[in-house]
N, C-alpha and C positions, 0 to 999 in steps of 0.2 A: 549465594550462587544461584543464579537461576538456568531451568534446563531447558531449551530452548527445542520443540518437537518444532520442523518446518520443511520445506522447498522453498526450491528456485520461484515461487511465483511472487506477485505483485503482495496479494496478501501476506506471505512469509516474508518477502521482503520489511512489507513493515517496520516488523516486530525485529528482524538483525538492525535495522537501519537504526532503531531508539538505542536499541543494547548498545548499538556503538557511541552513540552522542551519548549518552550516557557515561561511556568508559566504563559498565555496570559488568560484573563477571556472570560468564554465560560459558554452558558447555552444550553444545549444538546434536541434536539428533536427529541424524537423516531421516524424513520419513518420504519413502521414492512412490510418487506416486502412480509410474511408469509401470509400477508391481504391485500396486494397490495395496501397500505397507498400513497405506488412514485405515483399512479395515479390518487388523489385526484385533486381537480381543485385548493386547497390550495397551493398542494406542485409543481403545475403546474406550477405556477405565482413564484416561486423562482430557480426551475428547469425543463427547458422547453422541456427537454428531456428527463425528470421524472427520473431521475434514481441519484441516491444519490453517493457523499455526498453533498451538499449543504451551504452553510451561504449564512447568510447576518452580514452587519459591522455594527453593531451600532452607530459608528463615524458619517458614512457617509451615511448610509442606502442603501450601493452598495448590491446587491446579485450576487452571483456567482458561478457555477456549472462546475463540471468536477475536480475531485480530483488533476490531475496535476497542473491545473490552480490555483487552491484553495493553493495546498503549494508554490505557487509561489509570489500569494498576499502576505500571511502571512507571510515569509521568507522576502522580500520584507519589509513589512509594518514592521516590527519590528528589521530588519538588522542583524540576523541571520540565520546560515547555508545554507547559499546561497551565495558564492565571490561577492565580489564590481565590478569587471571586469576582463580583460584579460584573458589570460589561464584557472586559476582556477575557472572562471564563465561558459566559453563553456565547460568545464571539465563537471561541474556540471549539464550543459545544455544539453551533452549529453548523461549522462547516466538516465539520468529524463528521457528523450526520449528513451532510450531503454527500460525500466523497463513497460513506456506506449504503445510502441509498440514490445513487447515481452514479456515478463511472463507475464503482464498484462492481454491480449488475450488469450494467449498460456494455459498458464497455469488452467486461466477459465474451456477454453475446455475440457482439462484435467480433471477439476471436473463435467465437464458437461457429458461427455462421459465415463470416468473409475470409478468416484465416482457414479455420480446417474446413470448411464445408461448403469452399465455394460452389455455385451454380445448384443446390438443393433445395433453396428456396426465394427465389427474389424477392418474396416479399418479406422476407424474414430478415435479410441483409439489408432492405432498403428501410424497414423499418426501425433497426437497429444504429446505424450508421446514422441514421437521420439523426437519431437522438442524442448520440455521441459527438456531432457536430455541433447540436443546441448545446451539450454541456462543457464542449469545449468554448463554444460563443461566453457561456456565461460566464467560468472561469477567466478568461480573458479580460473579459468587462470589470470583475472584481480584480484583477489584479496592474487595471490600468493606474489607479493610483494608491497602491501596496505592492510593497517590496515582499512581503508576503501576505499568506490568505488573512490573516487575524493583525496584523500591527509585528510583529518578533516572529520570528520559526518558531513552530509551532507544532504540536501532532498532529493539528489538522492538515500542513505540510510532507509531514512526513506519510501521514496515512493515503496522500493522494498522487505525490509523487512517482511512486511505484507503476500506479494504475497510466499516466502519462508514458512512462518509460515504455511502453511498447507501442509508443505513434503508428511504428512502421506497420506492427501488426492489425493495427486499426486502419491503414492508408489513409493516413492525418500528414499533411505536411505544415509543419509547425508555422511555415514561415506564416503561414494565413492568420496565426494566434499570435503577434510578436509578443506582446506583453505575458503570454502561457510559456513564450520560447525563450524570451528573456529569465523568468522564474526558473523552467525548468533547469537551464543550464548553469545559474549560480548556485542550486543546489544539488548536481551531479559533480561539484567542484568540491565541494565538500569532503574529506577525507575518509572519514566514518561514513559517506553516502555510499563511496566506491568501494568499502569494505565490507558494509553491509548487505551489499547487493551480491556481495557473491556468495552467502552463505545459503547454503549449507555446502552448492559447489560452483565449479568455476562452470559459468555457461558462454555466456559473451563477456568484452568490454561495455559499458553502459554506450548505450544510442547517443549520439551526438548529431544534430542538423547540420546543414549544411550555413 
């Protein structure tokens, strides 16, 4: 059984979205960050950087923080969507890595800056947005001929997925990405995608383009 410390966002999305392709048992703990719960001295001692998502294994009573790391175990621990080696493992290893060190960041900003803080800084939104367009450019381009990012769904999929799911908050209109919109939306079809996505609580139905 694994305990799943998270939210509604992109990064906790993640780590539900694995749990459920997995079909792995998980017992889910809100942590509301509306009330600043990440900076309890509880959720300290599981994540020491307070910021979600979080488990710990039941198995073993490891705990471990940082949403990359987290689908790494789990992929890992259970021998899916993750390669055994060669190619298709640094394949996978580095688009994990891009998704954590680009739309990740990037994209945040983006809701940091054009979603809640409109008109604070133009250069701060245009510098932002720029680069979230280059990353959506690039995604795009890798996903002109792959059905997914690495060859199979993958964690690199699932880890970026999330960050996508809020176009709107980015003011992305997909249609500009077809091949990011095509991607996107055979993996919002997914049954574990749409279940995943709601945990820890019900916020919206997932974005769907037009």
């Amino acid at each position: 059984m694994i305990d799943l410390y998270t939210w509604a966002t992109p990064n906790g999305r993640k780590v539900s979205i694995l749990l459920e392709e997995l079909a792995m048992p998980y017992t889910t703990h809100a942590v509301d960050l509306t009330k600043g719960e990440q900076f309890s001295p509880e959720f300290l001692k599981i994540s020491p950087n307070n910021r979600i998502p979080a488990i710990v294994d039941g198995d073993n009573g490891m705990t471990l923080m940082e949403s990359g790391a987290i689908l790494l175990y789990l992929a890992d621990k259970a021998g899916r969507f993750l390669p055994k080696d060669g190619e298709p493992y640094w394949r996978t290893m580095e688009w994990l890595m891009w998704q954590i060190g680009g739309p990740g960041p990037m994209f945040g900003q983006v809701h940091h800056f054009v979603k809640y803080n409109k008109g604070k800084s133009e250069y701060a939104e245009t510098r932002y947005l720029t680069e979230a367009k280059r990353l959506y450019d690039v995604l795009d381009r890798k996903l002109a001929d792959n059905e997914y990012l690495t060859g199979d769904y993958s964690i690199a999929d699932i880890a970026t997925w999330p960050w996508v799911s809020r176009y709107e908050w980015q003011t992305i209109d997909l249609n500009a990405y077809p091949n990011v919109k095509r991607w996107y939306i055979t993996i919002a079809q997914r049954p574990a995608v749409d279940k995943g996505y709601q945990v820890p609580i019900f916020v919206n139905t997932i974005p769907l383009p037009d």
